[in-house]
C-alpha positions as CSV (number, residue, x, y, z in Angstrom):
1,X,13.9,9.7,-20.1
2,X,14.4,6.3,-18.0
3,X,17.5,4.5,-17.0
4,X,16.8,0.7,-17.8
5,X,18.8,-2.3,-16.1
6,X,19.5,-5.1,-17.8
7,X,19.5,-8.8,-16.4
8,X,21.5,-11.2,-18.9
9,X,19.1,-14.6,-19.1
10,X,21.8,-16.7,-21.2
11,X,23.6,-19.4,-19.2
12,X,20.0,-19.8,-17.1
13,X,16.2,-19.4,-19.2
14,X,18.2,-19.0,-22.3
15,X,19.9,-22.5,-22.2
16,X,17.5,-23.8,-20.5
17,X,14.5,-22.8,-23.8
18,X,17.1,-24.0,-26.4
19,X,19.6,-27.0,-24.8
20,X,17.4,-28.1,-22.2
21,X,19.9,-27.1,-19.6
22,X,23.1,-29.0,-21.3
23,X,25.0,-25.9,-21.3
24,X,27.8,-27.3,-19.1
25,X,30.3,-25.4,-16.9
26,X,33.3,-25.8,-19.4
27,X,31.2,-24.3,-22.1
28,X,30.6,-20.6,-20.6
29,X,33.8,-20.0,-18.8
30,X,35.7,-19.1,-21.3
31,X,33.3,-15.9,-22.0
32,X,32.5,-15.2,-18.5
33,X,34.9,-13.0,-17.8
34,X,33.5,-10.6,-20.7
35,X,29.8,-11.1,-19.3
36,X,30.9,-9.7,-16.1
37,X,32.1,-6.7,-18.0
38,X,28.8,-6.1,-20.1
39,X,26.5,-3.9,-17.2
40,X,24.1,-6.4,-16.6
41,X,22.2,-5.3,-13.1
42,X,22.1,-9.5,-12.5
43,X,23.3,-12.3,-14.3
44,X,20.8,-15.4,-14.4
45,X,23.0,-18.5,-13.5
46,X,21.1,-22.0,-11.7
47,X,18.5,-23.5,-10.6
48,X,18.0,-27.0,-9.2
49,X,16.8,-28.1,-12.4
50,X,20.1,-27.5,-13.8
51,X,21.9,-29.4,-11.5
52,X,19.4,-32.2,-11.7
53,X,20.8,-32.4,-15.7
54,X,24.3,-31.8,-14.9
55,X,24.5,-34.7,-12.2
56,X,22.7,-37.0,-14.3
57,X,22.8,-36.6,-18.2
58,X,26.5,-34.7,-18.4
59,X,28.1,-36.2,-15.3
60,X,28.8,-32.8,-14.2
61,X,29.4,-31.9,-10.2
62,X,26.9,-28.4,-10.5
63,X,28.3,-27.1,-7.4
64,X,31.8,-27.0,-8.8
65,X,30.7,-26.1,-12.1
66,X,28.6,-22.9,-10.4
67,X,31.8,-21.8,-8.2
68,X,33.8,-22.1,-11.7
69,X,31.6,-19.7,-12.9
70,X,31.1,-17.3,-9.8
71,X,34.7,-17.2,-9.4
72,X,35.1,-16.0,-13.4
73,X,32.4,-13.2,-12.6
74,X,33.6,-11.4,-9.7
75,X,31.6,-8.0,-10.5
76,X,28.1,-9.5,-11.1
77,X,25.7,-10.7,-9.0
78,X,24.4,-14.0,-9.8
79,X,21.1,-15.2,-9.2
80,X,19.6,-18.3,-8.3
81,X,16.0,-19.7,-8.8
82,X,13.5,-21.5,-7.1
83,X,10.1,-23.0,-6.7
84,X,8.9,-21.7,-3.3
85,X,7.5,-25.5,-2.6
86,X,10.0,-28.0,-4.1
87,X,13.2,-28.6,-5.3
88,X,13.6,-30.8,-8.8
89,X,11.4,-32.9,-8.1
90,X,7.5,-32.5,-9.6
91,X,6.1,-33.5,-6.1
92,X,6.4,-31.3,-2.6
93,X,10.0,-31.3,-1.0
94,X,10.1,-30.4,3.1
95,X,10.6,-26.8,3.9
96,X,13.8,-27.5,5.9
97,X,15.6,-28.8,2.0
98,X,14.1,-25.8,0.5
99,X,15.8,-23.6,3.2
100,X,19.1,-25.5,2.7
101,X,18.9,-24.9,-0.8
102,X,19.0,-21.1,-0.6
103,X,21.5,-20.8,2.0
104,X,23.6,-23.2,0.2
105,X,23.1,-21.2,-2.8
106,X,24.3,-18.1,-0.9
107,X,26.9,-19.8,0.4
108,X,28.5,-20.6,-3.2
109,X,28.0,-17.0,-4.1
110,X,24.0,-15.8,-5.1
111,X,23.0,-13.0,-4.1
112,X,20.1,-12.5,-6.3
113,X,16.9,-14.8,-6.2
114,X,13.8,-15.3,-8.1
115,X,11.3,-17.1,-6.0
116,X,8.1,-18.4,-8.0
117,X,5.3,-20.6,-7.5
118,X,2.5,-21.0,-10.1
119,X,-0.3,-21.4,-7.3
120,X,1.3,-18.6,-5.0
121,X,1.9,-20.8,-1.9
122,X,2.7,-16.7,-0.9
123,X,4.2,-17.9,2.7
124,X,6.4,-20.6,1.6
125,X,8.0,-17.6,-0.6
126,X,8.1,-15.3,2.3
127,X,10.2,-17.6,4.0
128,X,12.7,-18.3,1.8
129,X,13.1,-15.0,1.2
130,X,13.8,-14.4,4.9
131,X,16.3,-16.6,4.5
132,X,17.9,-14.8,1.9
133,X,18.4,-11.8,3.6
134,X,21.0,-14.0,5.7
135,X,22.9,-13.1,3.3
136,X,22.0,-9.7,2.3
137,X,20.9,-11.3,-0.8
138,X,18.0,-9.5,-2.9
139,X,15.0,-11.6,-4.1
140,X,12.3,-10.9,-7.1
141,X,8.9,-12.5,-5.9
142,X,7.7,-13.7,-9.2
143,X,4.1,-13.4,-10.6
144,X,3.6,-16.4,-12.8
145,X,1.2,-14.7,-15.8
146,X,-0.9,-17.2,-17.9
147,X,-4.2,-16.7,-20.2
148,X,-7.2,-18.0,-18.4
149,X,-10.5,-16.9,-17.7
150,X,-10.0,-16.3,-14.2
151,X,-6.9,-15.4,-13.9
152,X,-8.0,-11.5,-14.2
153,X,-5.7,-8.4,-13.2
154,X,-7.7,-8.0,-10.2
155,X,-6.3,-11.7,-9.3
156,X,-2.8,-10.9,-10.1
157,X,-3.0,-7.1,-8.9
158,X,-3.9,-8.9,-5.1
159,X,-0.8,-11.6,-5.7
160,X,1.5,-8.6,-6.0
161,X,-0.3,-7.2,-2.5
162,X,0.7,-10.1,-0.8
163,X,4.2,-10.7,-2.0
164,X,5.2,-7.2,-1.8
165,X,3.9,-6.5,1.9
166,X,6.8,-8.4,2.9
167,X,9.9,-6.7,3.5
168,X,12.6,-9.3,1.9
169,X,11.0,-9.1,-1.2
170,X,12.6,-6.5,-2.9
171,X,11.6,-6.9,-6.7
172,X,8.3,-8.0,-8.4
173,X,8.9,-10.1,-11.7
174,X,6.1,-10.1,-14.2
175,X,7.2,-13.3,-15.8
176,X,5.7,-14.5,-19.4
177,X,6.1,-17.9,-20.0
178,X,3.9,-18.3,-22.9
179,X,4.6,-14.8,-24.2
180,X,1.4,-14.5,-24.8
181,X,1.0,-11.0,-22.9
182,X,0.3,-8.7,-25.3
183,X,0.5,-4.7,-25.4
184,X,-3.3,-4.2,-25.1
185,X,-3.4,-6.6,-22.2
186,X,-0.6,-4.9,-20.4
187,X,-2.0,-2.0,-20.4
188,X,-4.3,-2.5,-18.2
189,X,-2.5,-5.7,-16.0
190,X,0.9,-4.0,-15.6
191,X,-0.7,-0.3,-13.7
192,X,-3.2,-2.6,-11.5
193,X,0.4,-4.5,-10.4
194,X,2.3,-1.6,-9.9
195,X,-0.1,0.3,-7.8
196,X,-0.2,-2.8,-5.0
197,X,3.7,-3.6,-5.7
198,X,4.3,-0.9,-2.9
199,X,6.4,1.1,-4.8
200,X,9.2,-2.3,-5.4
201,X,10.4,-1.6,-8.8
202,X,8.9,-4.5,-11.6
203,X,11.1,-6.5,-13.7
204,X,9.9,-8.4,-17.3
205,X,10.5,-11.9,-18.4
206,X,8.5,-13.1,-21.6
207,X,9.7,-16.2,-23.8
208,X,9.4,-15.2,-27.6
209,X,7.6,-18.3,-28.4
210,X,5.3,-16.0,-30.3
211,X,7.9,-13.4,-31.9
212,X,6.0,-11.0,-30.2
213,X,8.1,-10.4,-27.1
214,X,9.7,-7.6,-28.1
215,X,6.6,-5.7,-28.8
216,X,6.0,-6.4,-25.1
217,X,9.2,-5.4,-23.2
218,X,8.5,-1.9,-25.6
219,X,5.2,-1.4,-24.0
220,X,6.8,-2.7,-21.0
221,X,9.2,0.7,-20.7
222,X,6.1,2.8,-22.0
223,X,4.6,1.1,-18.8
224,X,7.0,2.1,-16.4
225,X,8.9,-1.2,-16.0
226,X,13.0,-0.8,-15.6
227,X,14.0,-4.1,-15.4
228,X,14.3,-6.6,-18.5
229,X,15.5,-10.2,-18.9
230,X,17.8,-11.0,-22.0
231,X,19.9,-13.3,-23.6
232,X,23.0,-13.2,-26.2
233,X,21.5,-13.6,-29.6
234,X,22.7,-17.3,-29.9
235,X,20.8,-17.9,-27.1
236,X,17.7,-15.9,-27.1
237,X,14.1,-15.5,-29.5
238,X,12.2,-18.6,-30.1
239,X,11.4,-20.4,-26.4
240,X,14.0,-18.2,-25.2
241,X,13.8,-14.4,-24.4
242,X,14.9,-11.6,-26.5
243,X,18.6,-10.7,-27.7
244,X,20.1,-8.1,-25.5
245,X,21.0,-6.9,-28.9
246,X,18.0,-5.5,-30.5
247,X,16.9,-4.7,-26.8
248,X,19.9,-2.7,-26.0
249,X,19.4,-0.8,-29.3
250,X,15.4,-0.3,-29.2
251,X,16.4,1.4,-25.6
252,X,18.3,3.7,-27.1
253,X,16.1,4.4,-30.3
254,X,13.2,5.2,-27.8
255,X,15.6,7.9,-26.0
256,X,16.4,6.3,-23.0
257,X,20.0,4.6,-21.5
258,X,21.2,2.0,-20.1
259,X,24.5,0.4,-19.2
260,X,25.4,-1.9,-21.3
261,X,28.7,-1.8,-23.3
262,X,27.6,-3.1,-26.4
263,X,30.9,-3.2,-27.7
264,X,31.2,-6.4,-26.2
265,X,28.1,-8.1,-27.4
266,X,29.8,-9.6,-30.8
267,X,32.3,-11.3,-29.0
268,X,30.1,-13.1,-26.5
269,X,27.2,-14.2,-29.8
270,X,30.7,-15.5,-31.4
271,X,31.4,-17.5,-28.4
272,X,28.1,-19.4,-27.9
273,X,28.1,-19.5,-31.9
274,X,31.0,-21.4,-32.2
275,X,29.9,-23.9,-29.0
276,X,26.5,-24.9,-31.0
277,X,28.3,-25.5,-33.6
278,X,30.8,-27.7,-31.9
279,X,27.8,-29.7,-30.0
280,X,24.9,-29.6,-32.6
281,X,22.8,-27.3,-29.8
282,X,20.4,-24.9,-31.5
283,X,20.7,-21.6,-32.1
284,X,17.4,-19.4,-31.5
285,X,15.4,-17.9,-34.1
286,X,12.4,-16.1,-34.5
287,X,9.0,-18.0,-34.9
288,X,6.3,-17.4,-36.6
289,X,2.8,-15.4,-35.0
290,X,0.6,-19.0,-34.4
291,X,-2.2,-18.5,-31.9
292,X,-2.4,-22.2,-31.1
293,X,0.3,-21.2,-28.3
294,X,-2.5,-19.0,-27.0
295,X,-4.6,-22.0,-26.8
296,X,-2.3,-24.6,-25.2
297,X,0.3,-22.2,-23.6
298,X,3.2,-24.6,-23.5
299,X,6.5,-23.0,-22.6
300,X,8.8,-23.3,-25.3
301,X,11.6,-25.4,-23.7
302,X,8.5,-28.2,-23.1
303,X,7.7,-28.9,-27.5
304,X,10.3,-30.7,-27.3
305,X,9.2,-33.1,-24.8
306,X,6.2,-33.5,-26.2
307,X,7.7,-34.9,-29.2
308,X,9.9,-37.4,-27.7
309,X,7.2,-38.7,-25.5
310,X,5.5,-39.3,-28.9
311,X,8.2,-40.7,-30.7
312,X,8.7,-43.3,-28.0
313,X,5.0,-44.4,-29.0
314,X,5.6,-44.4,-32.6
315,X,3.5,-41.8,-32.9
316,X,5.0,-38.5,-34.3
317,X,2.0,-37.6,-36.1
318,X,0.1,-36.7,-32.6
319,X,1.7,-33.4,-32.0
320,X,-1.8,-31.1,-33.2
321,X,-3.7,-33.6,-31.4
322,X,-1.7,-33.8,-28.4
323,X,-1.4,-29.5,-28.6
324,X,-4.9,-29.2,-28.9
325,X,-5.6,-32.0,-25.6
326,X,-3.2,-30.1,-23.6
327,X,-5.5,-26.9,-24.1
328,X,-8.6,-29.3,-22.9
329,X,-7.3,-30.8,-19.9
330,X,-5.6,-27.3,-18.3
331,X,-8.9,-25.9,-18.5
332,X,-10.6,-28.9,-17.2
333,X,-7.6,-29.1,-14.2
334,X,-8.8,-25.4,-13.3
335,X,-6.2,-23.5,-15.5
336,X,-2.6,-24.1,-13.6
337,X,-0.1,-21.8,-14.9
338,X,1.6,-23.5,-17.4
339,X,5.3,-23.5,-15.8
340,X,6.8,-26.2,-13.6
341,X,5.4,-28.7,-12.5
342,X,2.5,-28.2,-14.1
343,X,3.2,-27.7,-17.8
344,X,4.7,-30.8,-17.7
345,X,1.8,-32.6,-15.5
346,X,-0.8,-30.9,-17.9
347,X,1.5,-31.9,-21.0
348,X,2.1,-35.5,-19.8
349,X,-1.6,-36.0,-19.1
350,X,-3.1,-35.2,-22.5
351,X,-0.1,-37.5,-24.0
352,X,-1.5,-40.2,-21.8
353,X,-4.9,-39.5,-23.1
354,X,-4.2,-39.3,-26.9
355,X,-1.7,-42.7,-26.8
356,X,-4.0,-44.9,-25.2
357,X,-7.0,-43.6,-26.9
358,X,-9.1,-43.3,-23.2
359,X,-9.2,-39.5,-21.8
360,X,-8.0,-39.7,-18.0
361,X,-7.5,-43.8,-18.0
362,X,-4.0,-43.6,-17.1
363,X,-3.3,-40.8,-13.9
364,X,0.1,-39.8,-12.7
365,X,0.6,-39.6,-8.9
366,X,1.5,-35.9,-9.3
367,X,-2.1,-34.9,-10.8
368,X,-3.4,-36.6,-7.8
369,X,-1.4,-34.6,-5.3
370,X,-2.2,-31.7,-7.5
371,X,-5.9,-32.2,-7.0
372,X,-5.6,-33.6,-3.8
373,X,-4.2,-29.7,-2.7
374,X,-0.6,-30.7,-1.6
375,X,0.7,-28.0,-4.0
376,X,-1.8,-25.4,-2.8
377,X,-5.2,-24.5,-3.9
378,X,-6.3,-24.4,-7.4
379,X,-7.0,-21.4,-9.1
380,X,-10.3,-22.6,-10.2
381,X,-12.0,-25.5,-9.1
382,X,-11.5,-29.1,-11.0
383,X,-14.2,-29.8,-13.5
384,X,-16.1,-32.4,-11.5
385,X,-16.4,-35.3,-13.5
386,X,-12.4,-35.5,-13.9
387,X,-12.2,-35.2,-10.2
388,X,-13.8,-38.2,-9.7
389,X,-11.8,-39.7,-12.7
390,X,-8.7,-38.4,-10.6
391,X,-9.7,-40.0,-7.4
392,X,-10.8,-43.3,-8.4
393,X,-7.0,-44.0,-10.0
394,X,-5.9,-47.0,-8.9
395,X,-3.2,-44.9,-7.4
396,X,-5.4,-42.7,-5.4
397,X,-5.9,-44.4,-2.2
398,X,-2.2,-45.1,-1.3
399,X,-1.4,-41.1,-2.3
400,X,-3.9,-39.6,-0.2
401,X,-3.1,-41.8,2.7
402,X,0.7,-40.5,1.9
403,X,0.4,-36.5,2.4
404,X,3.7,-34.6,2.1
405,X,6.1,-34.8,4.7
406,X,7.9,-32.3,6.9
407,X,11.4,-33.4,8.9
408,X,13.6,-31.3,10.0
409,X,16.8,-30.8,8.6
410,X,18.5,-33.2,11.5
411,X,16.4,-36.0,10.5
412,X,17.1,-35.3,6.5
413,X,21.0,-35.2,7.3
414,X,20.4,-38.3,9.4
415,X,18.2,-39.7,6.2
416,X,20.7,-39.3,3.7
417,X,23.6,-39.7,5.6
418,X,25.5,-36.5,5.8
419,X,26.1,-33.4,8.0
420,X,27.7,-31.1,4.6
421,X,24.1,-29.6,3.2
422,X,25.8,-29.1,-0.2
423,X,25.7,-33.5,-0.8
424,X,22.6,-33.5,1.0
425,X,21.3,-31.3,-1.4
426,X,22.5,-33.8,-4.3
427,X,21.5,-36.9,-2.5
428,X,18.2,-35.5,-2.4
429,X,18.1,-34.0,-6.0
430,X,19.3,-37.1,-8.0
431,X,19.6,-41.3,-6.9
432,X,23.1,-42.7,-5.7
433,X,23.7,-44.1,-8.5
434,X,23.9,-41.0,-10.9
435,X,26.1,-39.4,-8.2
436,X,28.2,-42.2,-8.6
437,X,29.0,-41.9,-11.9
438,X,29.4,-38.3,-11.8
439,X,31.9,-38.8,-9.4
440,X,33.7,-41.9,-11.3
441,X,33.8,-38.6,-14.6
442,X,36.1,-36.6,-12.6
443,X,36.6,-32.8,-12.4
444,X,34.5,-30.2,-14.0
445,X,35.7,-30.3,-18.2
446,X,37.7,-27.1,-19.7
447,X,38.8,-28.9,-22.3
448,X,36.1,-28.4,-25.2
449,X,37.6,-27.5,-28.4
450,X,35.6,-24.7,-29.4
451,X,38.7,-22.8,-30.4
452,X,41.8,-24.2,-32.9
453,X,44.3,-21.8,-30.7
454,X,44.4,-18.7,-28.5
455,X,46.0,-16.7,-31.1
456,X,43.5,-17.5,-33.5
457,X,40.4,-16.9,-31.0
458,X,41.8,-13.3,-30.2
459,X,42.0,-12.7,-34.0
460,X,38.5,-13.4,-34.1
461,X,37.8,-11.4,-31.0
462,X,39.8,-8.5,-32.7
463,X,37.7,-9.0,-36.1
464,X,34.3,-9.3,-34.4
465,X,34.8,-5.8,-32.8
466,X,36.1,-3.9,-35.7
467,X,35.1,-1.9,-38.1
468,X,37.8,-1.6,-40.5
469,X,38.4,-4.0,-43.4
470,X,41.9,-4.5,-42.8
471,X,43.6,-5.8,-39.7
472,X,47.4,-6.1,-39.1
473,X,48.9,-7.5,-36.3
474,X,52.7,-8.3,-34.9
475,X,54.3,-9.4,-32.3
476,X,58.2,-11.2,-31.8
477,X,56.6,-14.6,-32.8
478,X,54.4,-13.4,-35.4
479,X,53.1,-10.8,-37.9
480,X,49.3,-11.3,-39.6
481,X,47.6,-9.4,-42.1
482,X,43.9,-9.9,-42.6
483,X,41.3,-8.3,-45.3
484,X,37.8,-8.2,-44.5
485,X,36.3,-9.4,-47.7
486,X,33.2,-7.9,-49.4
């Protein structure tokens, strides 16, 4: 029987699927002392997406925010994630900010990276894992899987060669945005990994998007996988991975262990629970089996987005159409993998083209630079006709003339104005102006009133975790008696 390790995806993929990344520091740090007693083998915590939210829709300083958290979790090891080729931003960011990033991340208490990049620019991760191991940090090179006629297992099978022949990367992640990997196709994708993974142990992230994710990370064990991504149950199923719950318990039901103390599980649901409640945040649920997620392969946390770009128009009634465009124009793009940047290039596009009626009149500069190659190469070649669509945009000219850049990190503290690498990070992640009123909000928040008192929050606690129907407790200032009812 197999040991299996746990990673706890909740305050990172899982907030990120259901509250687009508004889970603030305030809001977890009440529970994260009991996270950090759970077993997880890592506990997903940041990204620069995240702080690009905190900074400018909660007014929230990310890098006091993460050290809040870091400090409430001192047996875990947090992980950060990246992009191997850019920061927030949709376009390229220099290499020298990208290596900032990660030590910076170190240097506030990461040890634990997934590095990913849907085109596998396989040197850019290389390096930043080097820079990782500055830190005795460990990193997961990540293979981005999407549906696609060419991307085959032979196709993944060589990615894993080439990330695992280097010696920072210490993990291979199998990562399912779609969850649209299914048992019959893992059987086959997962051994032709594994045999080029040079013996690196694999871990599993897939988004339940399709309720079928949970088929997978079964099949996944049968497989010879160890490591699986989870969330709380609050925060996990529909966009977001599966609950640590059921996971923890279908483990055990197929005879193997693991080292999680489940005991603790009710509390921490309760927690996030109570703060959807007090914010109106979503709670995630299973979804229904509907293949048109095969066909368009959004990732779940993007739906959304789609439907506010088409309320904005007036046009809620689009969705189908828009779902069935976004299908079209990936394929016609050369199948990207359908995570950042380019879900939401892909997804934008085929908005564009169903609101103003015209297929490719209206280009965005980052579907240029996308065909143009500053990203990387394509995985298949762009249909031809929208190539020439692409490069006659009025736009074009002046962003093929305007290739990526590469300073140094001198000349980007001299740019922005500062020798401490944590601002620079911010000046380069959000304008001065959102800084500025993030600044002008004060301190991190603790203050949320998710709970009416501490007495009553451990009587909960106390309730949550038992078993018997009848609870009495006393103290000098107090004596309660409570009756579980039913």
């Amino acid at each position: 029987m197999a040991h299996i390790e746990f990673h706890d995806e909740t305050m990172r993929d899982g907030q990120q699927s259901l509250w687009g990344m508004r889970m603030q520091a305030g809001m977890a740090l009440p529970i994260a002392p009991v996270i950090d007693k759970v077993g997880y083998g890592v506990v997903d915590l940041t990204g620069s997406s995240l702080f690009e939210v905190m900074i400018r829709h909660c007014q929230e300083d990310p890098w006091e925010g993460l050290d809040l958290i870091v400090k409430a979790m001192p047996n875990s090891k947090i992980r950060g994630g990246m992009r191997s080729n850019a920061s927030v931003t949709f376009g390229v960011t220099p290499d020298a900010l990208m290596d900032a990033w990660m030590r910076q991340l170190c240097v506030h208490g990461c040890r634990s990276f997934w590095i990913y990049d849907v085109l596998f620019n396989i040197d850019k991760t290389h390096r930043l894992a080097k820079v990782a191991k500055e830190f005795d940090a460990e990193v997961a090179g990540a293979i981005m899987f999407t549906l696609s006629p060419v991307h085959t297992d032979a196709y993944y099978a060589d990615k894993a060669d080439k990330l695992s022949a280097s010696p920072d990367i210490d993990t291979i992640l199998l990562y399912d945005t779609a969850g649209v990997l299914d048992p019959d196709r893992m059987r086959t994708l997962v051994p032709a990994i594994a045999k080029q993974a040079r013996g690196k142990p694999l871990e599993f992230h897939a988004n339940n998007i399709l309720g079928a994710s949970g088929i997978a990370y079964v099949e996944a064990i049968k497989l010879g996988i160890r490591i699986l991504h989870t969330a709380s149950r609050p925060m996990a199923n529909g966009p977001s991975v599966p609950s640590i719950e059921v996971m923890a318990k279908n483990v055990e039901l197929l005879g193997h262990s693991h080292d999680i103390d489940t005991a603790l599980l009710p509390r921490i649901a309760a927690h996030f629970e109570r703060v959807a409640a007090a914010t109106g945040f979503p709670t995630g649920v299973p979804r229904e089996y509907d293949l048109s997620s095969v066909h368009h392969q959004i990732p779940g946390g993007m739906s959304g987005t789609l439907k506010a770009q088409l309320t904005q128009h007036g046009m809620d009634d689009k969705l189908d159409a828009v779902l069935e465009e976004t299908g079209k124009v990936r394929a016609e793009l050369g199948y990207p993998g359908m995570a950042t940047p380019f879900s939401q290039l892909v997804g934008t596009l085929a908005v564009l083209n169903i609101v103003t009626g015209k297929r490719y009149s209206v280009i965005p500069d980052e579907v240029i630079q996308y065909a143009a190659g500053y990203y990387g190469e394509t995985v298949a070649p762009i249909v031809p006709e929208v190539l020439d669509k692409i490069m006659a945009a009025p736009r074009a000219a002046e962003v093929l003339a305007n290739p990526p850049e590469q300073p140094t990190i001198q000349e980007l503290r001299k740019r922005y104005g500062t020798t401490n690498d944590d601002e620079l990070i911010l000046r380069a992640l959000v304008p001065a102006a959102d800084l500025e009123k993030m600044r002008a909000a004060g301190p991190v928040r603790r203050d949320f009133a998710f709970f009416s008192s501490p007495e009553l929050e451990q009587v909960r606690d106390l309730m949550a975790l038992s078993s018997s129907k009848y609870v009495e407790i006393r103290s000098a200032r107090m004596a309660l008696a409570l009756r579980r009812g039913g």
